[in-house]
N, C-alpha and C positions, 0 to 999 in steps of 0.2 A: 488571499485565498480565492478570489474571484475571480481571477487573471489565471489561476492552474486550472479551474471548473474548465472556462473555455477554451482553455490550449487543448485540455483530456478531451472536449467534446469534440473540436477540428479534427481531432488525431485517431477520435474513434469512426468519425466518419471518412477520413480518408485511408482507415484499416478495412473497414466496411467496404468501400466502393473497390479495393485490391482484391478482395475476398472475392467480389462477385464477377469478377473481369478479366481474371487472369487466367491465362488460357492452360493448357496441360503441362507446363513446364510449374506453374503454379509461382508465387513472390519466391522472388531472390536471398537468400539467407544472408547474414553478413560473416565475417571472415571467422575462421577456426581459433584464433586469439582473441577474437572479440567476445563469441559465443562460450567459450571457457573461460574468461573472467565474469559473465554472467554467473554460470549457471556455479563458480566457486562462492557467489555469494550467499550462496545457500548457507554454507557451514563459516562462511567466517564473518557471516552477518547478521545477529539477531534479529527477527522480525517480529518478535516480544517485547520488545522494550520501549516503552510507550513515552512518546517525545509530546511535549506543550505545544501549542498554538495556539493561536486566536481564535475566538468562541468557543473555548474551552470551559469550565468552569471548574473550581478547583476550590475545597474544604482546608482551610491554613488553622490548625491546633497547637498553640502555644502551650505546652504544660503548666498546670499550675497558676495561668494567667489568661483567664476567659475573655476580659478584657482586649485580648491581643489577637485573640480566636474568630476569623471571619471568612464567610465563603463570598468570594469572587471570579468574576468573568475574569478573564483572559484576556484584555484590548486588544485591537486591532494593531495596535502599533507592539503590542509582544508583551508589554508590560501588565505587572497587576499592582493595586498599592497597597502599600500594607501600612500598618502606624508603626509611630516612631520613627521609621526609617525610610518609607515613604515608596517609590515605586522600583522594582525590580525584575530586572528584565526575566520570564520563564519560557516564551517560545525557547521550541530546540533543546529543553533540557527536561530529563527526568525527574521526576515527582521527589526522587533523593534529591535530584543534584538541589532542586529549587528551595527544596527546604535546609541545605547547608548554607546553601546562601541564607539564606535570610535568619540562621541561626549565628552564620556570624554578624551580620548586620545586629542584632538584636544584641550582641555581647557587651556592646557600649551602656546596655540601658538596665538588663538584667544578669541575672545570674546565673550561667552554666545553663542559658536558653534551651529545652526541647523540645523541637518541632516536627510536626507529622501532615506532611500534603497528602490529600487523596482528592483523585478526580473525579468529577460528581457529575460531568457531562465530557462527552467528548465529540464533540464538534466538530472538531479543527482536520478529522482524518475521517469526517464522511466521505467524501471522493479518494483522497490521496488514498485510503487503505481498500479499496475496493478493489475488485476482479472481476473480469470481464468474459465472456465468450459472444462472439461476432460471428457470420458468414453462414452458412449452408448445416446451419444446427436448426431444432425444430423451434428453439425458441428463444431468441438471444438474451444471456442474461447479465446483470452486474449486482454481486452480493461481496458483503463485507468478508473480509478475510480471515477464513482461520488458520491457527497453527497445524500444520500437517496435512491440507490439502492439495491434490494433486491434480493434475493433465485429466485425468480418467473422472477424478471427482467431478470436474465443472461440465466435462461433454454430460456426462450422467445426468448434473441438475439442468441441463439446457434440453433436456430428455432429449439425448443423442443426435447423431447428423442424419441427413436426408438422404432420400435416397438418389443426388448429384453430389454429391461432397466429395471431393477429391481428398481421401481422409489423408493419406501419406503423403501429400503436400502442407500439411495443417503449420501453423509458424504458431511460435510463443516469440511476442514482446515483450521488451523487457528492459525499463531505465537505468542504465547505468553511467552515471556523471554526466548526465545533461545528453546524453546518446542512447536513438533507441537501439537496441540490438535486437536482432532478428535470430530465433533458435527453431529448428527444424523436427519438428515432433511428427511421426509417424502412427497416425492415429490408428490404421488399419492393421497394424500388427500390433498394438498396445489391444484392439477390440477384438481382433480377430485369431490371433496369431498368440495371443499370450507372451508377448517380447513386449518386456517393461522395461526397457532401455532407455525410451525417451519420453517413461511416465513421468515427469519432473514434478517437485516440489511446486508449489507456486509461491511466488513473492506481491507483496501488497504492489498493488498497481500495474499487475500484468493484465495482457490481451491476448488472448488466445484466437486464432484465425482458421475457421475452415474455408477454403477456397470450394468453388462452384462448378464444374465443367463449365463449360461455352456450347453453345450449341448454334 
């Protein structure tokens, strides 16, 4: 987890330092296949579905068997332990998937095991689920992610751009499979112009970029 904090901090200062230096042409977008399998993960990718990780903490309710019933962290190494059966990997899975496991793990020892995970801290997606706005706004910000906010939402909470911002230069970052892609959002007709074409959804861990004139 400490290793993506400062990859996300290098990468938010070398989005920062493009914002403020790029001249009227403003950063380079990346290719039209690239920026359409982005912005397709809107709809073929839940951004609701809340995945385990380390410093987690998570409520494990065995029916019927209080004994069995314990709240634990999340390790660093992904696993939690439970009894009986001992430790079982829950990074990377949902709160279902983690208690089927360990409903069949528990098959051996009881009877028709039902188990109920809930998570009772979430840690593990301080950084990874955040959003960002950077560059020639009044106030740069990074707040946790909701479902259904958009481009127009975050300039708003960053109380808008300045009066150098090259709005219809403005870029959305945006990680897909280990690559950033670059999407080209047009702020000045989304604020000005009423053309919500490239109000985009936001996805956890986007950067949104207003670029700066040069003068």
């Amino acid at each position: 987890m400490m290793s993506s904090k400062y990859s996300l901090k290098g990468l938010l200062m070398s989005l920062t330092a493009v914002a403020f230096v790029a001249g009227c042409a403003g950063p380079q977008s990346s290719s039209q296949e690239a920026i359409d399998e982005a912005l397709n993960l809107q709809t073929s990718t839940s951004v609701d579905e809340y995945l385990l990780g380390p410093t987690d903490s998570v409520q494990i309710s065995v029916w019927r068997n209080e004994d069995l019933s314990i709240s634990v962290p999340v390790r660093p190494d992904g696993r939690v332990s439970m009894p009986l059966i001992g430790d079982v990997m829950a990074t990377g899975k949902t709160p279902e998937q983690l208690a089927t496991e360990i409903e069949e793990g528990l098959t051996g020892y009881i009877r028709e095991p039902q188990v109920t995970v809930v998570v009772t801290s979430m840690g593990s997606h301080e950084f990874s689920d955040r959003v960002r706005v950077t560059g020639a706004v009044n106030e740069s910000i990074s707040v946790p992610h909701r479902s259904g906010m958009t481009v127009l939402d975050m300039v708003l909470s960053a109380g808008g751009a300045n009066p150098f911002a090259q709005l219809n230069n403005s870029m959305l970052y945006r990680s897909v499979d280990d690559k950033m892609v670059a999407i080209p959002v047009r702020l000045d007709d989304i604020l000005n112009k009423g053309d919500v074409t490239t109000n985009y959804r936001m996805r956890p861990g986007d950067i949104l970029t207003v670029p700066e004139r040069n003068f």
